[in-house]
N, C-alpha and C positions, 0 to 999 in steps of 0.2 A: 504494500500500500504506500504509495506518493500521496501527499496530500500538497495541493496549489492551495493557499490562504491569498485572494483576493480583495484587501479593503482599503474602503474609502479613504481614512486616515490614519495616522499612529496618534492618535490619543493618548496624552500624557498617562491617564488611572488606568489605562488597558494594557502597560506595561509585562505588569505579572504574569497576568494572563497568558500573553501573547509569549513569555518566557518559557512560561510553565508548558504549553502548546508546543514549545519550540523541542523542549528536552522528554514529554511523551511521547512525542510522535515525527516521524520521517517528511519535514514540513519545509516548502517554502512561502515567503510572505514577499507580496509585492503589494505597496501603498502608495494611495493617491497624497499627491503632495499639498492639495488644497482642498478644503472645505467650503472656502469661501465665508467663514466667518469665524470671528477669536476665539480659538480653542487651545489651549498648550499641549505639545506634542512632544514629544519623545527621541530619542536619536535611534532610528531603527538598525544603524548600520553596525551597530556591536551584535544584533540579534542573531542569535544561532538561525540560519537558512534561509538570512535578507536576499534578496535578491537587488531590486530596485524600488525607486520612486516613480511613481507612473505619472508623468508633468499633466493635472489636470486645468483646464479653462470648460468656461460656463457660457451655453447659448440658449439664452431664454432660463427656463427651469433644468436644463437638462445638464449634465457635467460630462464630458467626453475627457479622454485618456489618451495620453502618445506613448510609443515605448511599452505598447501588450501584447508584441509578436513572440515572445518567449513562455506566456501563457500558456498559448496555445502547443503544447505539447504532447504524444501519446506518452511522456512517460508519466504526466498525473495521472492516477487512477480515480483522486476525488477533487471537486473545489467546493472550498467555504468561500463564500461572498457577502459583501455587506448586502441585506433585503432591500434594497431602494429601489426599485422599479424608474427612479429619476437618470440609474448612472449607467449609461450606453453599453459600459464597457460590459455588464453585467450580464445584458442580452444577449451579447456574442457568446458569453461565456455557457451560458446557457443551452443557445444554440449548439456550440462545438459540443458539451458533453453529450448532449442527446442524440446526434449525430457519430458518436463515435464511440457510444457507449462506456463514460464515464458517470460515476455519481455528481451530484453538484447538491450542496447544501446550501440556506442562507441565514445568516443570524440577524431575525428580522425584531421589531415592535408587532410586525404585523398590522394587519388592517384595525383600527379601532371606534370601528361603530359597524352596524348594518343596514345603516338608510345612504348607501353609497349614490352619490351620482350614476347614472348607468353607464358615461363614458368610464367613469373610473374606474366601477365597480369590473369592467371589459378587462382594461389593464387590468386588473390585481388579478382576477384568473388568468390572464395570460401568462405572468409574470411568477405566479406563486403554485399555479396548480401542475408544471411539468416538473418543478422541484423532486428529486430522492427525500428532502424534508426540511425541517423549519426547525432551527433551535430558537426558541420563541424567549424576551426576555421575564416573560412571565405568565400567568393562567389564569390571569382576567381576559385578554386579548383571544385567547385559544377558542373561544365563543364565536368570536367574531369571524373567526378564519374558517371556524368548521362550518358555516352558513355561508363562506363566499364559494366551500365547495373542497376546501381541504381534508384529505382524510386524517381522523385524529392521531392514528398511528404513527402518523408523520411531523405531527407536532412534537418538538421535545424541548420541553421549558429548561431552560438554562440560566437562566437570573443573569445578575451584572455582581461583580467584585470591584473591591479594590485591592492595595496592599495586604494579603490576609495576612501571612506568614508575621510581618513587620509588622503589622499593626497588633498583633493576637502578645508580641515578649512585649511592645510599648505597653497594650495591657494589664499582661502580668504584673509588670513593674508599679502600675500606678497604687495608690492608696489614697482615701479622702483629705483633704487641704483644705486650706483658708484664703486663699486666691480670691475669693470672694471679698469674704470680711473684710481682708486687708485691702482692698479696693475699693470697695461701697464705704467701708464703714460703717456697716449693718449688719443686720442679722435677716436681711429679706431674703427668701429665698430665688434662686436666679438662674431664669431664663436664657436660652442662648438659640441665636440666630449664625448658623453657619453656610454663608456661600455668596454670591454679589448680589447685593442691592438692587433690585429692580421693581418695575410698576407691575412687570407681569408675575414678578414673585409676591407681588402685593405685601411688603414687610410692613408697609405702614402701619395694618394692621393690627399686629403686635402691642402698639403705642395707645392704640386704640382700647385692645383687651385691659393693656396694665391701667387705664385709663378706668375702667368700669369696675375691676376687681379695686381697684382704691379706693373709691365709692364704694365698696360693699365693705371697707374697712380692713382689705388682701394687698401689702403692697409687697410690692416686687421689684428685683432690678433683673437689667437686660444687656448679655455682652453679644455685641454684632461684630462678627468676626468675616470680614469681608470688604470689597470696595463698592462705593456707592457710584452706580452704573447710569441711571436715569429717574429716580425716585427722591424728587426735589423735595415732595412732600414730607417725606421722612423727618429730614431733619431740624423742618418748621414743625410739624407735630411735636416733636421733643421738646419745644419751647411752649405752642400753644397745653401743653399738660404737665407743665412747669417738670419736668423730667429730667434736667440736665443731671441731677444729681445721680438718678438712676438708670440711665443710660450709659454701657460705657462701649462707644466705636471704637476697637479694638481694631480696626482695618487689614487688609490683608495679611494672611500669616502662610508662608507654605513650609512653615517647619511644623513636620508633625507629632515631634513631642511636646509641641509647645499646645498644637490642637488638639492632641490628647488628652489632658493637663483642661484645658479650658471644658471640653464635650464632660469630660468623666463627674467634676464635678460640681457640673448646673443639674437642678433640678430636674429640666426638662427642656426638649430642643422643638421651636414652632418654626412651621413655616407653610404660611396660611395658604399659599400658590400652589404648584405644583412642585415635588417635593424630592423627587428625584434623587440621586447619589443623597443629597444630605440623610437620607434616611439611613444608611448602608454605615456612614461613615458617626453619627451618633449612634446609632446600637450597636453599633461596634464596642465603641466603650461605653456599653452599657448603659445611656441614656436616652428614656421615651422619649416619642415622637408627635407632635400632636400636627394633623395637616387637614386639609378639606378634605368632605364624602363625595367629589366629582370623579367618580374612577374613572370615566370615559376622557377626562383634560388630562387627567396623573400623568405624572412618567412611571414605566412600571413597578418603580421600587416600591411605591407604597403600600405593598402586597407585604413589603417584609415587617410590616405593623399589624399587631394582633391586636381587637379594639377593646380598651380596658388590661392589657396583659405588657405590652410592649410599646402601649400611644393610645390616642383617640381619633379619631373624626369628628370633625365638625359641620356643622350645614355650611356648605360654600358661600362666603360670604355675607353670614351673620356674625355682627361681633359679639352679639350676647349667647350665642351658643360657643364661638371661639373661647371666650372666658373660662363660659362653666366646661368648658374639656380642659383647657390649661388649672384650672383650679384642685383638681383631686391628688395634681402628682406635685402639688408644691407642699403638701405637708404629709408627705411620707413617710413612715416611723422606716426605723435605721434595719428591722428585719425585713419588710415592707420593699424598701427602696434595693436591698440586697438582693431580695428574688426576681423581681424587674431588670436589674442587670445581670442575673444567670440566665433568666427566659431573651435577653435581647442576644446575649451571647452563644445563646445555644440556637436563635434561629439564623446567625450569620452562619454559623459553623455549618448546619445544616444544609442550606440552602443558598446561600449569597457569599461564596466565599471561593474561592480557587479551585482548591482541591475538590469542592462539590461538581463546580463546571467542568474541569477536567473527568471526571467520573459520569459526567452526562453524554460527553464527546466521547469517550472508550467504546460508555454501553451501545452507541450508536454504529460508529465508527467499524469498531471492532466485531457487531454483532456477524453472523453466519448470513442470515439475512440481507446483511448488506453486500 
């Protein structure tokens, strides 16, 4: 078994992964060089079976690829490809295995609703149902795909990681602090917001909740741990809710003992938008999650929140339901708050962590079957 790895980008957090990928399996990796918007990437050319960078440019919605005639080879026997039905190169790819009888996988989001347009919904069986199969990044979306015509056998949920390995001894190490105390100079208990600043992550919010919970006589402080992108409003809120005290923008951090250390021990980590990696990377170390009930907007992490066990949901876009879900895990007795961080750490382990994906990709992979 040769396996061609076909993707869009080297993504900085997919690092592991794609390492881990590298030293299971008999693999090369060829990546598109652009995304076309800010995403931090990775130096793929140390990577065990880089091959190249595939120089991409964009016409219209669509991203074309130079430099894929080495793709095309009889000696893959499989290709993973990013699921985007946007990227040309992907078709061909496509094309060739079916033609020549090689497997081809995609690790998609998949389709995520079922009132598709009917051009669209054309594509996405064009593009998803000649597939050998979908490592899907999660089993909300698997709904949606087995209605556009996917057979479920062929779905296999893979979740998303980050550093597990690294993050799991940063873990080990940590023990509870006063990072807090010594910063607030209180005893509130404190909320953490980890990832950039944005309208579409609606953080304002937040300001909002500690806003209503302080009227109920609940105050709290809030470290933001991130760069403020487009959400002016933010940090006029902080003033109109006389906040300054208890807010503290900690701005960007990419050392992550230092965010380990900050996640481990807040209270509780919100993030009322869509909630994406942040989820992965606080219950990691062991801190719930509270985010909106709009599963169909989510990114798929928010599956990795049990509700009441490991986070809450809240009605999208109520702040007085936002509150009363941030409110139960700020006063956590110390047995209480300990079992919350064994249930967050046993479903990364489980399910959102490296060595789980690697073990999705074997049983696939490796199956007779295939």
């Amino acid at each position: 078994m040769k396996i061609c790895c076909v993707f869009n980008y080297n993504s900085h957090y997919r690092e592991p992964i794609y390492k881990s990928i590298s030293e299971n399996f008999d693999c090369d990796f060829y990546f598109g060089d652009n995304v076309f918007t800010p995403i931090k990437s990775f130096d793929a050319t140390g990577l065990k079976g880089f091959r190249r960078y595939l120089k991409a440019r964009r016409t219209g919605k669509i991203i074309f690829h130079s430099g894929i005639r080495k793709i095309f080879s009889l000696k893959y026997t499989h290709y993973i490809i990013t699921g985007e039905d946007l990227i040309f190169t992907n078709w061909l790819i496509i094309l060739f295995a079916k033609l020549t009888g090689r497997k081809v996988y995609a690790w998609a989001h998949g389709v995520k609703s079922d009132k598709l347009k009917l051009k669209t919904k054309i594509v996405q069986k064009m593009f998803f149902l000649p597939l050998d199969g979908v490592f899907m990044y999660n089993e909300y979306f698997c709904k949606y795909m087995t209605k556009l015509g996917c057979k479920k056998e062929k779905l296999h949920v893979i979740h998303n990681s980050l550093d597990t390995d690294r993050q799991t001894d940063i873990y080990n190490s940590l023990s509870p602090g006063d990072i807090y105390k010594r910063h607030f100079g209180n005893y509130n208990p404190t909320m953490i917001y980890i990832g950039r600043i944005q309208k579409i992550k609606k953080t304002a919010m937040i300001l909002e909740a500690m806003h209503e919970l302080a009227q109920q006589g609940i105050m709290t402080n809030l470290v933001v741990v991130g760069k403020n992108i487009d959400d002016n409003e933010f940090e006029q809120k902080i003033a109109e809710y006389g906040l300054e005290q208890n807010v503290w923008l900690y701005g960007p951090c990419f050392d992550e003992e230092k965010n380990s250390e900050l996640i481990y021990n807040a209270d509780v980590c919100v993030s009322p938008g869509n909630v994406g990696l942040t989820s992965i990377h606080s219950l990691t170390y062991g801190t719930p999650v509270v985010t909106n009930n709009n599963f169909n907007t989510q990114m798929p992490e928010f599956e990795a929140i049990t509700d009441g066990v490991t986070g809450s949901f809240f009605i999208e876009d109520d702040i007085h339901s936002l509150a009363e879900s941030i409110k139960p895990w700020l006063s956590q007795p110390a047995d209480k708050r300990e079992e919350t961080r064994n249930a967050a750490r046993a479903e990364i382990e489980k399910s959102w962590s490296v060595q789980s994906q690697i073990e999705v990709l074997k049983s696939v992979l490796h199956s007779p079957k295939e």
